[in-house]
PDB file of N, H, CA, C and O in Angstrom:
ATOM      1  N   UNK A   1       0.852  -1.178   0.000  1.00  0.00           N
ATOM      2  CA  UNK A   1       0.000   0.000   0.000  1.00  0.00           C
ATOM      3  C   UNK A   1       0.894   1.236   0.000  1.00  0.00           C
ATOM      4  O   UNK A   1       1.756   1.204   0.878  1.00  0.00           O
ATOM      5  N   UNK A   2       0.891   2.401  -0.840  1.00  0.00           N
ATOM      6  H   UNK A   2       0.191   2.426  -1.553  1.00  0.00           H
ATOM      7  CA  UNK A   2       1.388   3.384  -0.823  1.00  0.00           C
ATOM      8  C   UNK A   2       1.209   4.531   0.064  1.00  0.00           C
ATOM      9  O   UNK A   2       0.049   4.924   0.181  1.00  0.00           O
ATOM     10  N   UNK A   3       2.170   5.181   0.748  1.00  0.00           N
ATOM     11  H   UNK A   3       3.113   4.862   0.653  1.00  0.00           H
ATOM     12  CA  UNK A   3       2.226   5.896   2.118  1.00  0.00           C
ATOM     13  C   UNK A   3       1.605   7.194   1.481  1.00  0.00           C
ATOM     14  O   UNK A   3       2.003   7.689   0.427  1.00  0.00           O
ATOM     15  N   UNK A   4       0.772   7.589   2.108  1.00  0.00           N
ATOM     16  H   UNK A   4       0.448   7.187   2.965  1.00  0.00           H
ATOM     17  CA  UNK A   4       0.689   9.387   2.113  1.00  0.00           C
ATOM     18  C   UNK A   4       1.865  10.316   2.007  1.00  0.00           C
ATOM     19  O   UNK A   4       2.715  10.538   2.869  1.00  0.00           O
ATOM     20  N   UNK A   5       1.762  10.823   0.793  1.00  0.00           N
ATOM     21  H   UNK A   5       1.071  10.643   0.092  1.00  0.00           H
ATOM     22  CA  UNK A   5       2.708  11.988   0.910  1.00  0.00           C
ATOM     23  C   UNK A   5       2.547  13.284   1.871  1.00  0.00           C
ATOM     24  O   UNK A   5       1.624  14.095   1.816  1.00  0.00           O
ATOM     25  N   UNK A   6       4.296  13.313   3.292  1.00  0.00           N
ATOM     26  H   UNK A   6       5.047  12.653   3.337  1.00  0.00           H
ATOM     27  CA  UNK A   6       3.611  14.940   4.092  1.00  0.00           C
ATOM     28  C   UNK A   6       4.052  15.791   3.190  1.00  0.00           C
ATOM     29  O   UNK A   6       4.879  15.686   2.284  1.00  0.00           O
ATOM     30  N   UNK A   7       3.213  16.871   3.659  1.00  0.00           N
ATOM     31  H   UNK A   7       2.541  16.957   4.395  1.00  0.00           H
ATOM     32  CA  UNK A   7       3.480  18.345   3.386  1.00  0.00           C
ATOM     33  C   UNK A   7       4.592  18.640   3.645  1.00  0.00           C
ATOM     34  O   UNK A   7       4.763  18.400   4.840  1.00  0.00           O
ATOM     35  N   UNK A   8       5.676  19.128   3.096  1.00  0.00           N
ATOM     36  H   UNK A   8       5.537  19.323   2.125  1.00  0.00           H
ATOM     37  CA  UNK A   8       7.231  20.048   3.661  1.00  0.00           C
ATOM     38  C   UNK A   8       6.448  20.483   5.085  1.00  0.00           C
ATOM     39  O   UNK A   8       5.251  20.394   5.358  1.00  0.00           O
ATOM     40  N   UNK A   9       7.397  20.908   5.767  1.00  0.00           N
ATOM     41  H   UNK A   9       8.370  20.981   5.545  1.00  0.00           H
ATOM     42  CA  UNK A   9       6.791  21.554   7.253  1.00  0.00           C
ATOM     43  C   UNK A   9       7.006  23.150   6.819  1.00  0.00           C
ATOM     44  O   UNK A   9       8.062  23.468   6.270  1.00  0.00           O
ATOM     45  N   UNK A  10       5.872  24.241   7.106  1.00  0.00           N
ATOM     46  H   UNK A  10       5.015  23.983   7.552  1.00  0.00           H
ATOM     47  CA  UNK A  10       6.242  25.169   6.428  1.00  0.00           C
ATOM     48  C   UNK A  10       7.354  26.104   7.504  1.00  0.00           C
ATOM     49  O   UNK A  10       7.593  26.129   8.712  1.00  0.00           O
ATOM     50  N   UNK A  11       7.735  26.666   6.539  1.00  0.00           N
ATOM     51  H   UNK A  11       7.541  26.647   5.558  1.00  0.00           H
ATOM     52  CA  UNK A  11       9.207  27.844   6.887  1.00  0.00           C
ATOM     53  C   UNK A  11       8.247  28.895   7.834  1.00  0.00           C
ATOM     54  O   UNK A  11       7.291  29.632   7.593  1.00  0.00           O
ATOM     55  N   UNK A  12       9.300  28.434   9.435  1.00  0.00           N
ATOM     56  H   UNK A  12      10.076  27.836   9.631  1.00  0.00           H
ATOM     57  CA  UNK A  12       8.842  29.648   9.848  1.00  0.00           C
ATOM     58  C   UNK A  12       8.947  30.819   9.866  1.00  0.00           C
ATOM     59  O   UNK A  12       8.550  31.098   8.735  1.00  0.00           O
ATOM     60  N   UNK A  13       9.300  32.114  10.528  1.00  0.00           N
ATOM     61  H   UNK A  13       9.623  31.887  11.447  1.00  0.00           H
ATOM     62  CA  UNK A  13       9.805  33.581   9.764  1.00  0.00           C
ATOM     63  C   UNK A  13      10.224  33.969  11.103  1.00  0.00           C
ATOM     64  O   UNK A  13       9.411  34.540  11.829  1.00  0.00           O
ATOM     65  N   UNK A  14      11.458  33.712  11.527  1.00  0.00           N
ATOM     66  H   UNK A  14      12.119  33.248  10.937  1.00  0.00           H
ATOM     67  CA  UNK A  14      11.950  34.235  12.587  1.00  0.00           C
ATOM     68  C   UNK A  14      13.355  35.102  12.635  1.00  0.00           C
ATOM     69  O   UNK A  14      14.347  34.816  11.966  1.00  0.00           O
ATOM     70  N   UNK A  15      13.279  35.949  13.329  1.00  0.00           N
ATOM     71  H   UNK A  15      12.472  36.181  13.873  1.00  0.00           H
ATOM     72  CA  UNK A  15      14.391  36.863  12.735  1.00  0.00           C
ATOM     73  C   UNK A  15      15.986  36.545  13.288  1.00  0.00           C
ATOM     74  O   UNK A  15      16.170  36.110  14.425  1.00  0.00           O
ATOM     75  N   UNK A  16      17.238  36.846  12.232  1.00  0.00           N
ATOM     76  H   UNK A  16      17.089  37.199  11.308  1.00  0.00           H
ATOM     77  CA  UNK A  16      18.407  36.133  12.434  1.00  0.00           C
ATOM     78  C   UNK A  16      18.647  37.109  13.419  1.00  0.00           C
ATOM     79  O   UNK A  16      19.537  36.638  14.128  1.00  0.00           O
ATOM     80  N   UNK A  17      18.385  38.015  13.762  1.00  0.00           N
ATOM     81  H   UNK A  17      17.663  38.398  13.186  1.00  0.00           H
ATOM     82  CA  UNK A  17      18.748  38.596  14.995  1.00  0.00           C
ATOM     83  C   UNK A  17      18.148  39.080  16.294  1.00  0.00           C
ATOM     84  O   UNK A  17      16.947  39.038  16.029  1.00  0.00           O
ATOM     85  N   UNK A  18      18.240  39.458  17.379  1.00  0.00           N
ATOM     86  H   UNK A  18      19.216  39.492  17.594  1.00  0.00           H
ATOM     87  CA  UNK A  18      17.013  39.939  18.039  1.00  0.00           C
ATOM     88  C   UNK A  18      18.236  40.299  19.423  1.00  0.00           C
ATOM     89  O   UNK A  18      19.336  39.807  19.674  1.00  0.00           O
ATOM     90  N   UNK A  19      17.451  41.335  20.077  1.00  0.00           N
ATOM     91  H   UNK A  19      16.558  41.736  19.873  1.00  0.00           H
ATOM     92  CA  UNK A  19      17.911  42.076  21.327  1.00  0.00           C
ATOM     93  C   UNK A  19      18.475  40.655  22.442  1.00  0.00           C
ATOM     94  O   UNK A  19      19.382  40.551  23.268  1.00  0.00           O
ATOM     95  N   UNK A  20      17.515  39.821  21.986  1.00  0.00           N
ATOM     96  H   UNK A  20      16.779  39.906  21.315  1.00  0.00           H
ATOM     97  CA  UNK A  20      17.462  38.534  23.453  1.00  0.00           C
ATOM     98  C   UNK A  20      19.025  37.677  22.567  1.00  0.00           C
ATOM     99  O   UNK A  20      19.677  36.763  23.071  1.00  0.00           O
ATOM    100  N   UNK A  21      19.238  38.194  21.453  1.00  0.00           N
ATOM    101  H   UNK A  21      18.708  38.937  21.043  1.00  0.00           H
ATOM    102  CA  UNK A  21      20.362  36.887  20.886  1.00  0.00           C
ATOM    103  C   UNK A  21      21.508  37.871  21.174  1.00  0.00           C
ATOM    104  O   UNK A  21      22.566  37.307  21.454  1.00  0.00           O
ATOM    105  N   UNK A  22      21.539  39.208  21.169  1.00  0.00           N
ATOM    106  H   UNK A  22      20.679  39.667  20.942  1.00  0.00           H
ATOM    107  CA  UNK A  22      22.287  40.322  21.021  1.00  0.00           C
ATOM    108  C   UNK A  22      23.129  39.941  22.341  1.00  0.00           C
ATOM    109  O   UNK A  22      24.357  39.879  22.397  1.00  0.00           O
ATOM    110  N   UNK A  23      22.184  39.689  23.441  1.00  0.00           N
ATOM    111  H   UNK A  23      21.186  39.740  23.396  1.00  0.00           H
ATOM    112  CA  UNK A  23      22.529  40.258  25.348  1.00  0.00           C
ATOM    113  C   UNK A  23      23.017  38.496  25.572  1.00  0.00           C
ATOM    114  O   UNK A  23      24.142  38.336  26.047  1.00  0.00           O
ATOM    115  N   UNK A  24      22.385  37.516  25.315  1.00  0.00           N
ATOM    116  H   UNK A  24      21.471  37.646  24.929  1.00  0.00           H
ATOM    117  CA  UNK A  24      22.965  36.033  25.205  1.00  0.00           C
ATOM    118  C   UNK A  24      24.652  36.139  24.409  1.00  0.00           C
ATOM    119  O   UNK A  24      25.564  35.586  25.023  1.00  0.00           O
ATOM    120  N   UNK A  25      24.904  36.672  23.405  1.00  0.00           N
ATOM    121  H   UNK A  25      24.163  37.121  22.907  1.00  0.00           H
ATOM    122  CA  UNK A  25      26.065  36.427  22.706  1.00  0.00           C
ATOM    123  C   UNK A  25      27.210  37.101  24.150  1.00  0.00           C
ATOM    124  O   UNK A  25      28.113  36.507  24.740  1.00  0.00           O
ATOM    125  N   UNK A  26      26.888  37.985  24.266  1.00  0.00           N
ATOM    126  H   UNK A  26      26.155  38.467  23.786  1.00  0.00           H
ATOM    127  CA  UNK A  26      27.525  38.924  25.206  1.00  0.00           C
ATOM    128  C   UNK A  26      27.582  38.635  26.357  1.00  0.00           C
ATOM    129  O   UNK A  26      28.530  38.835  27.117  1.00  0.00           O
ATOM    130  N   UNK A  27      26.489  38.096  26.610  1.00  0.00           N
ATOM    131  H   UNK A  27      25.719  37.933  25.993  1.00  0.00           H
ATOM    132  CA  UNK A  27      26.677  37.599  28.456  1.00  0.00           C
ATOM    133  C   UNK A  27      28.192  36.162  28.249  1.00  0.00           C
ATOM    134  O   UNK A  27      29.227  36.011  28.898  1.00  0.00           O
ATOM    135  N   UNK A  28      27.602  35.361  27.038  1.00  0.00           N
ATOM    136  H   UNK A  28      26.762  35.484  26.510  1.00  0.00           H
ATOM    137  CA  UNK A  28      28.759  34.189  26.305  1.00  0.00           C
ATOM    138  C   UNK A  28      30.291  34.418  26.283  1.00  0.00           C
ATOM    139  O   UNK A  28      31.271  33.707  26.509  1.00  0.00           O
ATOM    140  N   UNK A  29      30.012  36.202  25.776  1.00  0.00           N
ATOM    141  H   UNK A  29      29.216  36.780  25.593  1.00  0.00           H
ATOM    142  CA  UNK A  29      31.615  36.266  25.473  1.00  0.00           C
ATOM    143  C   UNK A  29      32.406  37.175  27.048  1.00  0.00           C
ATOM    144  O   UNK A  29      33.568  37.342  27.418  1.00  0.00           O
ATOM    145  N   UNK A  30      31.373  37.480  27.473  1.00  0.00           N
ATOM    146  H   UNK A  30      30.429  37.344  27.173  1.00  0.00           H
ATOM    147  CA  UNK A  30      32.028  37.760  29.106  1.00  0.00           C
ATOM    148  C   UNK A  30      32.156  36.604  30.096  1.00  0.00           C
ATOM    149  O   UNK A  30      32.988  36.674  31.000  1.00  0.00           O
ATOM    150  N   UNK A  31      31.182  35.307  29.923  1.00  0.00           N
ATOM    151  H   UNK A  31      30.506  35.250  29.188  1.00  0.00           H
ATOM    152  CA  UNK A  31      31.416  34.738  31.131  1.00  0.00           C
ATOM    153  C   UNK A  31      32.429  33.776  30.685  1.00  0.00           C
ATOM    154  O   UNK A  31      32.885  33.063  31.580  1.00  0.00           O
ATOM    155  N   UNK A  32      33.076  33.521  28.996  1.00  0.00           N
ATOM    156  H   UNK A  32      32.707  34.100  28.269  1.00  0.00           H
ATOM    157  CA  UNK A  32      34.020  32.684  28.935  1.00  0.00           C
ATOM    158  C   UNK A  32      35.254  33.248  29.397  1.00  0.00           C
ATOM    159  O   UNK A  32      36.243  32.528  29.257  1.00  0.00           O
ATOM    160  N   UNK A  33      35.428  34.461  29.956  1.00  0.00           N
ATOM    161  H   UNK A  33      34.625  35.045  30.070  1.00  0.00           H
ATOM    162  CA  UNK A  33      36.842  35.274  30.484  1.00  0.00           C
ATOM    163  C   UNK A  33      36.665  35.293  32.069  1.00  0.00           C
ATOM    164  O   UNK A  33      37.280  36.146  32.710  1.00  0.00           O
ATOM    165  N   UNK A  34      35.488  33.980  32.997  1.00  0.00           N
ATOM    166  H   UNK A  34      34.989  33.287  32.477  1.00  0.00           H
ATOM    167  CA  UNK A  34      35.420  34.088  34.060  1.00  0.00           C
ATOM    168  C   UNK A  34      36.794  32.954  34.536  1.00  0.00           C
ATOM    169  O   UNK A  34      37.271  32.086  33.805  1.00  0.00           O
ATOM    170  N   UNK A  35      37.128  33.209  35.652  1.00  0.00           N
ATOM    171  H   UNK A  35      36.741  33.914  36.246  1.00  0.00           H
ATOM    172  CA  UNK A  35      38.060  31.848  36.572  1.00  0.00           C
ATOM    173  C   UNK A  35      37.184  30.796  36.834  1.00  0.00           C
ATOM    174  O   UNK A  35      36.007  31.147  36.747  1.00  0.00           O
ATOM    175  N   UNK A  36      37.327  29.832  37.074  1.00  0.00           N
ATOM    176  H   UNK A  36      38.283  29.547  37.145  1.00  0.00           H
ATOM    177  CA  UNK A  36      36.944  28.596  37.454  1.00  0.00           C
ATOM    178  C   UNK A  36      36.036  28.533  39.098  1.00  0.00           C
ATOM    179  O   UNK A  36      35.086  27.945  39.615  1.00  0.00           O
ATOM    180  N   UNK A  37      37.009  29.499  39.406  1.00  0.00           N
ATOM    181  H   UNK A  37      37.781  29.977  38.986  1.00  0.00           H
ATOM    182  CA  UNK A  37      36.260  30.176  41.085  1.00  0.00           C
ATOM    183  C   UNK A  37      35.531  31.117  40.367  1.00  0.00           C
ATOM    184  O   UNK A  37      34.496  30.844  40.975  1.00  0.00           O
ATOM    185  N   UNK A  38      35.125  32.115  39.489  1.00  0.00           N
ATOM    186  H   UNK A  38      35.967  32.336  38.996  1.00  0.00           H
ATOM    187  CA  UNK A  38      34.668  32.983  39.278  1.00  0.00           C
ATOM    188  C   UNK A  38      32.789  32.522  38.826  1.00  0.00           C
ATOM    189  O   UNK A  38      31.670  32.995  39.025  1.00  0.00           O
ATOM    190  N   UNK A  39      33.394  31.355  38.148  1.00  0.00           N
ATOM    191  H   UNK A  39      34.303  30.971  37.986  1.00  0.00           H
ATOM    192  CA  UNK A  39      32.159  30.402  37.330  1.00  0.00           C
ATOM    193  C   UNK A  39      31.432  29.768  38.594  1.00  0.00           C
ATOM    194  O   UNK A  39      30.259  30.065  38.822  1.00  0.00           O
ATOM    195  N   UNK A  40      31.886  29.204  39.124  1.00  0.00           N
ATOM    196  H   UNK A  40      32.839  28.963  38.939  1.00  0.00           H
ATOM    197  CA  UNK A  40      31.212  28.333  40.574  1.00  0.00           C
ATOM    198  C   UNK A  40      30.477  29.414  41.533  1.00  0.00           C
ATOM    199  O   UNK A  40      29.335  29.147  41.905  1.00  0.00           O
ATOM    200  N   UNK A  41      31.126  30.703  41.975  1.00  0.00           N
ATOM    201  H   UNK A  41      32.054  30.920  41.672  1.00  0.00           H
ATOM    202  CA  UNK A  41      30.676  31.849  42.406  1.00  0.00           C
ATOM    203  C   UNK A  41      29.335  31.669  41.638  1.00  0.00           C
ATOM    204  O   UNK A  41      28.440  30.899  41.989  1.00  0.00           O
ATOM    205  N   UNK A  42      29.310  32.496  40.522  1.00  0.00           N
ATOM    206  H   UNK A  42      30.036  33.122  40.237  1.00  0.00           H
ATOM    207  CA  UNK A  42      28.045  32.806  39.423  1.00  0.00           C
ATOM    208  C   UNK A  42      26.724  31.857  39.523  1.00  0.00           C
ATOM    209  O   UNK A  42      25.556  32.155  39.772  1.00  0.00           O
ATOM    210  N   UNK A  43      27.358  30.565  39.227  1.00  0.00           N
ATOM    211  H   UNK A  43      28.307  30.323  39.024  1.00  0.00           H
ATOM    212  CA  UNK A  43      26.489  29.841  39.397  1.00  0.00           C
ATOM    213  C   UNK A  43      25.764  29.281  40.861  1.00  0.00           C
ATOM    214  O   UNK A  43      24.654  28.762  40.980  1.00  0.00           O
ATOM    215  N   UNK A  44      26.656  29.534  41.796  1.00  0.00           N
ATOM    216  H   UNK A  44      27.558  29.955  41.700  1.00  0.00           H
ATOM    217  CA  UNK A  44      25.977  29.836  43.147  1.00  0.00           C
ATOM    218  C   UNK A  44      24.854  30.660  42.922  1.00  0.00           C
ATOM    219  O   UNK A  44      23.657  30.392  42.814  1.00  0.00           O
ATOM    220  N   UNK A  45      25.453  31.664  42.877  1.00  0.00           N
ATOM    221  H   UNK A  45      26.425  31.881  42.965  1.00  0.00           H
ATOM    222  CA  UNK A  45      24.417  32.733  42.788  1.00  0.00           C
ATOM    223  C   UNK A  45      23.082  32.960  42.136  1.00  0.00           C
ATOM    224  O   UNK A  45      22.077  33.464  42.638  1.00  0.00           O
ATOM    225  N   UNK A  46      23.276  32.459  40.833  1.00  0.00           N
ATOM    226  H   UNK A  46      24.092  32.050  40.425  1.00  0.00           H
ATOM    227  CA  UNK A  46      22.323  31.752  40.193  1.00  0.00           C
ATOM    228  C   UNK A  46      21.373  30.991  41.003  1.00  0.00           C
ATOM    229  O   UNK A  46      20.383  31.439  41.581  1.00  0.00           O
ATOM    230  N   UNK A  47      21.786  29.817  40.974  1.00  0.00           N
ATOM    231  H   UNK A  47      22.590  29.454  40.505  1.00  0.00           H
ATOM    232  CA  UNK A  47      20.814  28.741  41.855  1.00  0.00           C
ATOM    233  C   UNK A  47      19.887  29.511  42.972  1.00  0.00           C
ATOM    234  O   UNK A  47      18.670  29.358  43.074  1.00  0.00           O
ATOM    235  N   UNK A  48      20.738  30.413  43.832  1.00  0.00           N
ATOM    236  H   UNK A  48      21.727  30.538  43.749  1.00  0.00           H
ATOM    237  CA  UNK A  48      19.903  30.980  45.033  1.00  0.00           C
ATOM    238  C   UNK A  48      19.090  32.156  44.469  1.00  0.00           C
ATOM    239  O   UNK A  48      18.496  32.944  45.205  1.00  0.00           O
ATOM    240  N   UNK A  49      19.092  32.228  43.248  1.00  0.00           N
ATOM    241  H   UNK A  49      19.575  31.587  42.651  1.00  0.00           H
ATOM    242  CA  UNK A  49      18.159  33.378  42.574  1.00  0.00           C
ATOM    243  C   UNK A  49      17.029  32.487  42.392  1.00  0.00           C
ATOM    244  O   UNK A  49      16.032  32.720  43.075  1.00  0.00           O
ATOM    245  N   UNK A  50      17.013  31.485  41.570  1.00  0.00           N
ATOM    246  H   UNK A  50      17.823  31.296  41.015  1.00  0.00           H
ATOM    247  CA  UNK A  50      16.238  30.780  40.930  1.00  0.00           C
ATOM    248  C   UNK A  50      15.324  30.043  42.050  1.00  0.00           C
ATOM    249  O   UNK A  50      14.127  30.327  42.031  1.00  0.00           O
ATOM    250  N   UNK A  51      15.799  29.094  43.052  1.00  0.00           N
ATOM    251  H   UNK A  51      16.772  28.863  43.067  1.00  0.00           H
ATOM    252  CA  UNK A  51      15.424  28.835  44.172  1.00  0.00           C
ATOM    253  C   UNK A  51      15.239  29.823  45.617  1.00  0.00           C
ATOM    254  O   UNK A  51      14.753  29.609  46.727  1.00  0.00           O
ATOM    255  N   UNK A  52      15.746  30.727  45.115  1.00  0.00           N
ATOM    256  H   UNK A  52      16.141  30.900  44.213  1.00  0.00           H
ATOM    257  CA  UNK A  52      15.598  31.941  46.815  1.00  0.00           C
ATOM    258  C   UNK A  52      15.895  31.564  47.749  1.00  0.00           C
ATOM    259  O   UNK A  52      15.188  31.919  48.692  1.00  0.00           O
ATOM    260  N   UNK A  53      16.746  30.902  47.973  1.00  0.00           N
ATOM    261  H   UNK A  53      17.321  30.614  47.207  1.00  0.00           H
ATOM    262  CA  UNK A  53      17.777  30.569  49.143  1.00  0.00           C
ATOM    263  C   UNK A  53      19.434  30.131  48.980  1.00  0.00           C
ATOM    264  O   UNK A  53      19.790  29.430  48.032  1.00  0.00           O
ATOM    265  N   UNK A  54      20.356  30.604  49.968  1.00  0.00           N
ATOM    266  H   UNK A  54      20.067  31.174  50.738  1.00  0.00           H
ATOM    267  CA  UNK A  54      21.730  29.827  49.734  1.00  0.00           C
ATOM    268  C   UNK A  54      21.140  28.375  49.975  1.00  0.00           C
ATOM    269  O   UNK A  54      20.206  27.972  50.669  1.00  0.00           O
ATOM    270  N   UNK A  55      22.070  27.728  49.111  1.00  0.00           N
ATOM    271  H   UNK A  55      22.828  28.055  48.548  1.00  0.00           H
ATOM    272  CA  UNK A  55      22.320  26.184  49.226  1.00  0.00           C
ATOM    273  C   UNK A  55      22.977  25.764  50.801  1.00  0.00           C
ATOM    274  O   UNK A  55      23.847  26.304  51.483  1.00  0.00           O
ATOM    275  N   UNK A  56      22.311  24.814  50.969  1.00  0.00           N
ATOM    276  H   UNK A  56      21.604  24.375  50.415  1.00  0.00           H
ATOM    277  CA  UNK A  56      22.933  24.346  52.255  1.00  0.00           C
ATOM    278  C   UNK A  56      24.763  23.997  52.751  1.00  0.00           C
ATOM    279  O   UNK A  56      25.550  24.241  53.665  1.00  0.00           O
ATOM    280  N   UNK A  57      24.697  23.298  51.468  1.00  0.00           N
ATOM    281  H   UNK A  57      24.057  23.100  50.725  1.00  0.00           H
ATOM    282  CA  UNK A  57      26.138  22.333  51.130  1.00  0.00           C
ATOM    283  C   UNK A  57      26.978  23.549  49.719  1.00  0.00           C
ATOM    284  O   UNK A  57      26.438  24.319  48.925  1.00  0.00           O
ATOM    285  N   UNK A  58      27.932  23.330  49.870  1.00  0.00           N
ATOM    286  H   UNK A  58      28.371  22.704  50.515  1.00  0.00           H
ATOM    287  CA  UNK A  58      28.330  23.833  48.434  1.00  0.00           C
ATOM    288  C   UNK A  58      28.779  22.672  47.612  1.00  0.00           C
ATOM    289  O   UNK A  58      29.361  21.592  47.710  1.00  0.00           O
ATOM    290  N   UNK A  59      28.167  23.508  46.697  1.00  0.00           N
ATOM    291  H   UNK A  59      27.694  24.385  46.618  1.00  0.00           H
ATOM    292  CA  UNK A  59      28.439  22.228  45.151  1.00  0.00           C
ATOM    293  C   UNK A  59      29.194  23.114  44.539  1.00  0.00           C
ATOM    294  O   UNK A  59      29.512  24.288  44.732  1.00  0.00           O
ATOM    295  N   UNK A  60      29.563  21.729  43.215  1.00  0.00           N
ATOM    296  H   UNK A  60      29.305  20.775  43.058  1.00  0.00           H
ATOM    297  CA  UNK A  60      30.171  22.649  41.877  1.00  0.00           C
ATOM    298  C   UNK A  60      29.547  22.887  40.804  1.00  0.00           C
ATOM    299  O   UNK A  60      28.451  22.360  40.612  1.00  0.00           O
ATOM    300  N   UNK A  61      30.058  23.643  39.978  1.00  0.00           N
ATOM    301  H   UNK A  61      30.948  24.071  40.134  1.00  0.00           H
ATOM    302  CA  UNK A  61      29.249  24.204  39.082  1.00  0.00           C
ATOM    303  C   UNK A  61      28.283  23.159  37.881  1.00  0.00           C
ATOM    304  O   UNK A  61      27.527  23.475  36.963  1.00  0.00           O
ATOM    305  N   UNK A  62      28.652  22.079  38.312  1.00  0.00           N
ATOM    306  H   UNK A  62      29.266  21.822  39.058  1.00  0.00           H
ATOM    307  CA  UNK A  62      27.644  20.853  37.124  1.00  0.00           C
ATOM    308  C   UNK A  62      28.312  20.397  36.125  1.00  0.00           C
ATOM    309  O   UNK A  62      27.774  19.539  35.425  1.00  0.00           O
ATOM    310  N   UNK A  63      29.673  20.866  35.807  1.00  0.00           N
ATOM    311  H   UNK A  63      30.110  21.563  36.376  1.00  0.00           H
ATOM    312  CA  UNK A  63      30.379  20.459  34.902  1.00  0.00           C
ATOM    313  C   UNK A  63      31.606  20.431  34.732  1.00  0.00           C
ATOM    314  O   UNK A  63      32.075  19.952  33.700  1.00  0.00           O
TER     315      UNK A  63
END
């Protein structure tokens, strides 16, 4: 039995640039000039933003 032909999926229209890709590239090219202590800091900090509290224990950065 012969399969149904799909439709192409159509082209969406999204723009190659935008303010949110602008401040991402940049946050990228500053935090790759962080220290290793500098990165673990950050991401502390992070976490207790995201969750609203210091962490009990200290961890490392996940990677």
């Amino acid at each position: 039995m012969k399969q149904p032909q799909r439709a192409a999926p159509k082209k969406l229209d999204y723009p190659e640039e935008t303010s949110g890709s602008r401040l991402a590239a940049k946050a990228r090219k500053l935090a790759s000039k962080l220290t290793p202590e500098e990165e673990a800091e950050h991401f502390r900090r992070g976490m207790a933003m995201i969750y609203g509290s210091q962490p009990k224990e200290i961890t490392g950065a996940g990677h």
